[in-house]
N, C-alpha and C positions, 0 to 999 in steps of 0.2 A: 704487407701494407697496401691499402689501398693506393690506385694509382688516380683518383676525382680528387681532383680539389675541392676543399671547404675554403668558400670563399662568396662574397655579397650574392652572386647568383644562385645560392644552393638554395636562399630565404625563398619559398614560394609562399604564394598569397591565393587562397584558393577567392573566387570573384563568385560575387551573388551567393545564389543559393548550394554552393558546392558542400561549402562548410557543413552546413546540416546533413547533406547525403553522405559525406567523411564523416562524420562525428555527431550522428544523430541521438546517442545515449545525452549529449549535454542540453539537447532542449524537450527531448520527450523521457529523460530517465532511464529509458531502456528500447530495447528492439523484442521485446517479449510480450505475451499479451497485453500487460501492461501499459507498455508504450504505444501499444496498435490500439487500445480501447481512448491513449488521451488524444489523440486525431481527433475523435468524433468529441470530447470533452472543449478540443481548441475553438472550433465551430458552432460549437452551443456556447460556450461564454460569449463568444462574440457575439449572440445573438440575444445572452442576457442582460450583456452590456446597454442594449437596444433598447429592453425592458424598463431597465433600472435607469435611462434616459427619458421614458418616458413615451416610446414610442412604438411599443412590443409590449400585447399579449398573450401570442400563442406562438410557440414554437414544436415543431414535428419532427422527428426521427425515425427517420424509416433503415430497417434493414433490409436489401433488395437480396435475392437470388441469388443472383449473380458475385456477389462478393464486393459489391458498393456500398456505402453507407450513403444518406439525404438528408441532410437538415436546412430546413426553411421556416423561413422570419415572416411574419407579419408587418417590421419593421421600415425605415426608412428607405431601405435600400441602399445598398455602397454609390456613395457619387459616381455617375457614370463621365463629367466634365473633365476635360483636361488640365494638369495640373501646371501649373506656369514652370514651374521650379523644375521639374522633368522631363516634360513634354508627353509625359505618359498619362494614360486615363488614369483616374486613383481605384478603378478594380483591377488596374495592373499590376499598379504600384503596392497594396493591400496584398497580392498573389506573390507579388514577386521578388518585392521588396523585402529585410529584415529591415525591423523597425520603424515601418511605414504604417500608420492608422490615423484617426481619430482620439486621439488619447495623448499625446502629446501635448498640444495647443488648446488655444481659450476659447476655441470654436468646437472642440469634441465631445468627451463625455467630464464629466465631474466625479461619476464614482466608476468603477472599472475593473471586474475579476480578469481581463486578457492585459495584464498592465503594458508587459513589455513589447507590444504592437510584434511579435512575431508567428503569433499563433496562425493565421490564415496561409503565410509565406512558407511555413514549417509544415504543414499539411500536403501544400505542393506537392515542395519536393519530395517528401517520402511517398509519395503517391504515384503510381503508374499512368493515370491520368487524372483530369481532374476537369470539371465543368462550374463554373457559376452563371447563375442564371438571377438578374436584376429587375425589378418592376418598378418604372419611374415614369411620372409623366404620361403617361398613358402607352408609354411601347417596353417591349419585353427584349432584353441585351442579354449577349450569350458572350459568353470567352471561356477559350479550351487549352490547354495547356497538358504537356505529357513532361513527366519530372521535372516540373516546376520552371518546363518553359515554353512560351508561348506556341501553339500550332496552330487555334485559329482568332487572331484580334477581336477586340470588342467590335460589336455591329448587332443592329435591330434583326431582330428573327418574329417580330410578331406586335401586334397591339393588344393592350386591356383598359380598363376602364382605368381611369385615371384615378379616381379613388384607390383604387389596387396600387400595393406598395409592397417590397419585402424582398428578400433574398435567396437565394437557394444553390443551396452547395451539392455537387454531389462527385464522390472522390474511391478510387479503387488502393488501397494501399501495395506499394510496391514490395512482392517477394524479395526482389534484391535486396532489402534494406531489414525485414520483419521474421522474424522465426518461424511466425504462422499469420497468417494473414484473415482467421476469420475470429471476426468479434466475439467476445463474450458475453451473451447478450444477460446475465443475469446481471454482472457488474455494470455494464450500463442503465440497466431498467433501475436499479440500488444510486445512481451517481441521479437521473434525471425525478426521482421521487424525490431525494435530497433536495435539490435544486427548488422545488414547487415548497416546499417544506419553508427554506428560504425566503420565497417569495410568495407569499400571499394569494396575489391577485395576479399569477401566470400559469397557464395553463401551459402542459407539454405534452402532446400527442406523441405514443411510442406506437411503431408497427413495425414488427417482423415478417418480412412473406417470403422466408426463406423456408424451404422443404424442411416438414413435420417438428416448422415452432412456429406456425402462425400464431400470431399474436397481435390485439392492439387494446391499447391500452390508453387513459387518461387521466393525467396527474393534476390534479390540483387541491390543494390542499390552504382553505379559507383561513384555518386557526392556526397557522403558522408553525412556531417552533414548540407552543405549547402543543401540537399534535406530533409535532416529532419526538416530543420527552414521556407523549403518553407512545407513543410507538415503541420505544425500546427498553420502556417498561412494562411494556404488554404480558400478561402472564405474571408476574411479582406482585408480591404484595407490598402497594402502596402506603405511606403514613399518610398523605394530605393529596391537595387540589395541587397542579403545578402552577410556581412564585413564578410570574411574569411581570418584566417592566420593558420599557424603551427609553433613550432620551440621545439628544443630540447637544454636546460642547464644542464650540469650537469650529461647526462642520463637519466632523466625527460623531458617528449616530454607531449606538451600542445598545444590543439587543438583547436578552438574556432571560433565560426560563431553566426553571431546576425543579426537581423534587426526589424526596427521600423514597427508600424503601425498606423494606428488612434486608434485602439482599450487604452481604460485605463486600467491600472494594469500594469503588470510585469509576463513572464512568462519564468522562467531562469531553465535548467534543466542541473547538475551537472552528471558527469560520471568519475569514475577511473578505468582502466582496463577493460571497458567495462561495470560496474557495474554501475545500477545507485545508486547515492548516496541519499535518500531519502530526509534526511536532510540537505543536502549540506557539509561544511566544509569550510576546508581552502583552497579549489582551488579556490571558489565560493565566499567568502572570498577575497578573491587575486583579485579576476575580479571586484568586485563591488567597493573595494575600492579605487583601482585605476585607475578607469573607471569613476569616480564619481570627484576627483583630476584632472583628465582630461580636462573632462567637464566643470569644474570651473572657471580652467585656463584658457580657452577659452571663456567662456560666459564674463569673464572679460577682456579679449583684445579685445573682439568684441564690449564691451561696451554693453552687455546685462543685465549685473552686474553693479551697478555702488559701487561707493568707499564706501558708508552707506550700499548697501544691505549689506543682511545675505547670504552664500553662498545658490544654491541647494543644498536637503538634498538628498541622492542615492536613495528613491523613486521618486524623482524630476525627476532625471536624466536618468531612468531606466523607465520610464513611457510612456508605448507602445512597451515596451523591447521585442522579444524573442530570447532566446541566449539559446547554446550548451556549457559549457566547456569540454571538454574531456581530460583527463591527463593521460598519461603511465608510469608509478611508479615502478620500480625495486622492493622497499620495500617499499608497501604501510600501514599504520597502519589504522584499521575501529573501528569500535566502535562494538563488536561485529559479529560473524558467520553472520549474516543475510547483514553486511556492510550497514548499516545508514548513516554514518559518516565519511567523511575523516577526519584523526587527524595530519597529516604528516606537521610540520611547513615548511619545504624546500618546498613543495608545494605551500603555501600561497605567497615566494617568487620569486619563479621561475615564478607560473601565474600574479605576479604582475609586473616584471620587462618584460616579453613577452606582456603585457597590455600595457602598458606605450609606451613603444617603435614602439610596431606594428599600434595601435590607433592614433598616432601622426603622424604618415608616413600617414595612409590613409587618414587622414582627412585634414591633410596641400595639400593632390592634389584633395581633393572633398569637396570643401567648399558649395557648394549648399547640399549636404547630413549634413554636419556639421550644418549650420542654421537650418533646419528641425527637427535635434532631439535635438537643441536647444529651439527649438518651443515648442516640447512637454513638456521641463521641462520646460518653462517658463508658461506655459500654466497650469501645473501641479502643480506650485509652488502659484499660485494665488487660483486653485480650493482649494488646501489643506491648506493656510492660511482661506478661507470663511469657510469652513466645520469642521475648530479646532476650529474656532468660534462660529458656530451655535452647535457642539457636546457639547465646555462649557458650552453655555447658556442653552442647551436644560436639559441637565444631574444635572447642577444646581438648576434651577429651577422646573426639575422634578422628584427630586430625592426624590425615597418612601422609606421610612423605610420599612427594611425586615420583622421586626415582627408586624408590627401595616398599614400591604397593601391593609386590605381585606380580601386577598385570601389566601394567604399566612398561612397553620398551620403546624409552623416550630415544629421539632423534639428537646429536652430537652438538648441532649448532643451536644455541642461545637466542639467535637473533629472529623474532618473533615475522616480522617482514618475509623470511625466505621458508619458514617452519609448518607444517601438516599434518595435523593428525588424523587418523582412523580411526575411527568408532566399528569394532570389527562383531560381528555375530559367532558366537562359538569359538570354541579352544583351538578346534581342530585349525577353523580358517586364518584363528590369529597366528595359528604357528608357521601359514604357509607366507601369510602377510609379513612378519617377521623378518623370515628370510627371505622374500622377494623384494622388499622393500628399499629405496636411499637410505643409509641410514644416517646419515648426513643429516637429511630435511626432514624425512619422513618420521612420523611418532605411529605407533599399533596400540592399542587400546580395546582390548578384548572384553566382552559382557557376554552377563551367561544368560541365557532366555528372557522372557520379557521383562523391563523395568516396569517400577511402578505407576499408573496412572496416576500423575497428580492432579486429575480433573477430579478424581475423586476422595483424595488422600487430605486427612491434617497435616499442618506445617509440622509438627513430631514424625508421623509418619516418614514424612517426604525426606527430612535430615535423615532419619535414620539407617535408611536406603543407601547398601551398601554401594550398591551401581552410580549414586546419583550423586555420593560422597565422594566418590571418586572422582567423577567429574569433574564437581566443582574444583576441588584441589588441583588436579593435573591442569585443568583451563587456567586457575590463578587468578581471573579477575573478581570473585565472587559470588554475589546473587542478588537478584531483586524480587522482594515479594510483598508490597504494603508497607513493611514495617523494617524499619534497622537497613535502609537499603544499601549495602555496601558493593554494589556492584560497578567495576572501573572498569572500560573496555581496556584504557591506556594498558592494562597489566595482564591484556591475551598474552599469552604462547605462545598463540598458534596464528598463522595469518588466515589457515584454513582448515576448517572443522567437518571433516567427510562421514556420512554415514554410509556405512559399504555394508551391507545386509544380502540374504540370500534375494535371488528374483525369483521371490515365490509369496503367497497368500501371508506368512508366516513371517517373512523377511520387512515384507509392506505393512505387518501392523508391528513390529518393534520399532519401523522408522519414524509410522506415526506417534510412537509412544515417546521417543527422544526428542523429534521438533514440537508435540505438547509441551514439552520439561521445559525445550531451548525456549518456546515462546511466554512459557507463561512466568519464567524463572529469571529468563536472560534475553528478553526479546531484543535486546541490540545488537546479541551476536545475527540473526536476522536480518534485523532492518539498516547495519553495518556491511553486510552482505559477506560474512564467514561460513556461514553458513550450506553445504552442498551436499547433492547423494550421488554416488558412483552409483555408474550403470553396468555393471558386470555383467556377461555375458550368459544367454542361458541354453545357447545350441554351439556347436563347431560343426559347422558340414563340411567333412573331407575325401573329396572329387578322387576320381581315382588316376585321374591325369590333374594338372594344374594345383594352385594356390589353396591353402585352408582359408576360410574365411568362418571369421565371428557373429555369431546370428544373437540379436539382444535381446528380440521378441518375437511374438509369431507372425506380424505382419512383416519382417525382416525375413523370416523364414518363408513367408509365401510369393514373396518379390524372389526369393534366391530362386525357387522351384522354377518359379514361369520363365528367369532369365537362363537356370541353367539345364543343358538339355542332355550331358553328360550323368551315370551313372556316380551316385555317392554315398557317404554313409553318414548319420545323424549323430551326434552324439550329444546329449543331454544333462545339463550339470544341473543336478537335482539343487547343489548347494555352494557358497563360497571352498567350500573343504573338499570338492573334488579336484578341483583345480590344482595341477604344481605350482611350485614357486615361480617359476618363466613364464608358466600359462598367466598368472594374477598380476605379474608386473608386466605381460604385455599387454593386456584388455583392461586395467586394471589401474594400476597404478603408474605404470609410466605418462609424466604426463605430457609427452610427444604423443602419444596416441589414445592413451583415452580418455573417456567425456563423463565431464563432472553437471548436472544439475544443479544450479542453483536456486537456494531457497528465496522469494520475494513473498512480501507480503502488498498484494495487489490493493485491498480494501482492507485497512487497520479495524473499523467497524464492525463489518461484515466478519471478520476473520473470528475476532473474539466471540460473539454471538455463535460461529457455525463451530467451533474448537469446543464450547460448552455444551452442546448440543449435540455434537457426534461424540463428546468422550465422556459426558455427563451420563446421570442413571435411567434419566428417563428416553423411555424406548419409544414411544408412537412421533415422538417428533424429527426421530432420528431416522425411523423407517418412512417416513412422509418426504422428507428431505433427503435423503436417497435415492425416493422413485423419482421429485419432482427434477432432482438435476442426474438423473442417469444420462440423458443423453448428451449435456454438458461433459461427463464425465468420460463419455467413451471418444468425446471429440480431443480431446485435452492427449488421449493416449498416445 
């Protein structure tokens, strides 16, 4: 037993900005590139903020060299005056404080993507230094700060013309805190187009002058989100001109642009205050459901419907969709710092009554567009009656029990929480995973050579896929695919779902072949975060005096060289099935010692478009998009 007491002093309180450096995954989401590109994302809303005040329109991001990012406002500038209530400047207070801004009171902003005044304070501290640089009143103010605490106070470093106003941040992200600390600059360059997309009448200057990605660029985009719906239809074959409207109830202004294509599926992206909402809400919410009501009514006065159908269901009706909503929210509520989620119910009403109203106007004066995307839900409602047919019969009659599959050697405990499965390559390695394994926690899960792409496969197809039937069955929660979606995270397994594959050419494209499946089938075991790939080991170098040591790659292997000066021998594991059972549950699967990769989905957007694109038929787009982020690609390694 311990001999400390638990007692009122054990409570600590960590003071100012500690909390974030403790527990920075709860205000940036993660410490992965991720979370290192929303630093620069916190500092540009801030500076959208500025815009959408009325006082901003041009914002710059520079990547430097050096491993700093820059963003500067044309803006007001942060009050450089002291604030009564603290005695601090408010760019202190803004740096240093959580929940310190403009955004709060009836003197700040009115609409607001940085809602919860931490974004600036947040930056800080995950940052190894950090400088802002103010242009107010005709003199230029400096303040410096190293982990988000002060080194040198606010003071004039210079004059400009008083006309000049604006802000300028420039911040080094801290190693301590970040996986990796250099930006990725294609997901930035994809977040600040977004942004212009949004905004109209804002320009944002990108520059790169980091070694062999110079780059500078400038965004602005005049026709708004109807250039963004013609963006990600680019290449498809269009039905019509993209349906735009705008209006504002209430003080809530709601923006929305859509159009049909031949393509199948649904491609709807949700935004408040310029945020995209990952998960959608109630604005998203508001469009489909009365966009879908719509449709109904229509398909039934047209006599598309007759008096025995079943209505379209809003996959019906949304099929070949791609739509922007955009909503500007005074007091927006999110689900969380990172904003996932819109939660705002006056929202769900306001986009439904601007749905209802504006969709009926345009389609009572363009009836050839109205039969068109009549077409597709009528079209869509026949495929998805055949394919709920052929999923029952297929899943019925080939449903394998989890414990009695074959392959399948499930782990003892029941309780999903402590539970693990392995997605194993080859027979050989499942036998040694088997017996190396907990068998307690651990589940094995062996596949024989590559599963099938379902980037390119019919839904018959995909069911019928001995590998993928398996899956689903051993997982337990189901699948999601358009239609009949029966997929329940609540009823995983597994708490974690590992792809252990060889480290080799062969290995890396079955693992891409499985998180195609997991994304396109079950994208929540992903963005739930189950999702990981073991890093198995692809050298042992054994010294002829001293410790073996695990080499995972060749840049592991050429650190070992330089550091070791002693005589040794290499040994090379072509595959998971060289390995013994001791060798694979000590690099492998114990998890004291070894390292799991998790799967994130950084840009849901971008992700979908690059998935269709690398696992799709067409080849020159896939070879284009290869060369263009090769060197992204070798950075990432």
């Amino acid at each position: 037993m311990s001999s400390q007491n638990y007692d009122a002093n054990s409570i600590s309180v960590l003071e100012g900005l500690e909390a974030v450096r403790k527990r920075p995954g709860m205000y940036i989401g993660s410490v992965s590139t991720k979370g290192l590109n929303h630093l620069i994302y916190e500092i540009v809303d801030n500076s959208v903020d500025e815009f959408l005040a009325g006082h901003c329109d041009e914002i710059t991001v520079t990547l430097k060299d050096d491993g700093t990012a820059v963003i500067e406002d044309n803006g007001r500038g942060i009050p450089v005056g002291i604030n009564e209530q603290t005695g601090l400047s408010a760019v202190e207070m803004v740096f240093t404080m959580l929940h310190a801004g403009g955004k709060f009171g009836d003197g700040g902003y009115k609409i607001s993507g940085g809602l919860h005044g931490v974004g600036a304070s947040v930056v800080n501290a995950l940052s190894t230094w950090l400088k802002v640089t103010v242009k107010q009143d005709g003199n230029i103010y400096e303040e410096c700060f190293e982990r988000g605490k002060v080194t040198e106070p606010l003071r004039v470093t210079g004059s400009c013309r008083k006309s000049e106003t604006g802000t300028k941040v420039r911040f080094l992200p801290d190693p301590e805190i970040f996986d990796k600390t250099y930006f990725k600059a294609a997901m930035i360059r994809n977040r600040l187009h977004e942004t212009t997309y949004l905004n109209p009448e804002l320009k944002i200057h990108y520059i790169n002058e980091r070694s062999g990605e110079e780059t500078e660029v400038l965004y602005h985009e005049p026709e708004g989100i109807c250039a963004y719906v013609k963006k990600l239809n680019d290449g498809k074959h269009v039905l019509h001109d993209p349906v735009y409207y705008k209006r504002d109830i209430n003080g809530i202004e709601a923006e929305i642009a859509f159009q049909y294509t031949e393509d199948f599926g649904e491609n709807i992206l949700g935004f408040c205050n310029n945020i995209y909402t990952t998960e959608g809400g109630t604005h998203i919410t508001g469009f489909k459901s009365k966009f879908t009501a719509v449709m109904n009514q229509y398909a039934r006065e047209l006599g598309i419907l007759k008096e025995k159908d079943t209505n379209f269901t809003g996959a019906d009706v949304r099929n070949g969709m791609t739509a922007i909503i955009s909503v500007k929210h005074p007091e927006p509520r999110f689900e969380g710092q990172t904003k996932t989620k819109l939660d705002n119910p006056d929202a769900n009403k306001v986009v439904s009554e601007i749905t209802g109203d504006e969709t009926v106007l345009f389609f009572d004066k363009n009836l050839d567009t109205l039969k068109k995307v009549l077409a597709c839900a009528e079209k869509s409602a026949k495929i998805r009656k055949a394919e709920e047919k052929a999923k029952t019969n297929l899943l019925v009659r080939q449903k394998l029990s989890i414990d009695s599959n074959g392959k399948l050697s499930n782990c003892e405990s029941r309780k999903p929480e402590e539970c693990e499965i392995f997605i194993v390559e080859g027979d050989s390695a499942g036998g040694s995973a088997k017996t190396a394994r907990n068998r307690r926690t651990q589940a094995i899960l062996p596949i024989r050579g590559k599963i099938l792409n379902v980037e390119k496969a019919t839904m018959d197809k995909v069911l019928a896929n001995a590998e993928i039937k398996t899956m689903i069955n051993t997982f337990g929660c189901g699948f999601s695919e358009g239609y009949g979606n029966d997929f329940d995270i609540e009823k995983l397994r597994y708490q974690k779902i590992v792809i252990m594959t060889d480290a080799d050419v062969d290995g890396a494209h079955i693992a891409t072949l499985l998180l195609t499946f997991f994304y396109r089938f079950m994208p929540e075991l992903i963005t739930h975060g189950h999702v990981y790939l073991a890093t198995p080991p692809l050298y042992k170098a054994i010294p002829k005096k001293g410790k073996e040591t695990y080499l995972f790659d060749d840049t592991a292997l050429e650190k070992y060289k330089a550091a070791h000066k002693g005589p040794f021998t290499l040994q090379r594991y072509k595959g998971l099935g060289e390995m013994d059972a001791s060798q694979l549950w000590e690099t492998t699967l114990d998890p004291e010692t070894r390292t799991l990769k998790q799967i994130e989905i950084e840009d849901a957007r971008m992700a979908s478009d690059v998935t269709s694109m690398l696992m799709g038929s067409e080849v020159p787009p896939r070879r284009q998009f290869i060369y263009d982020n090769a060197e992204d690609a070798m950075l990432d390694i």
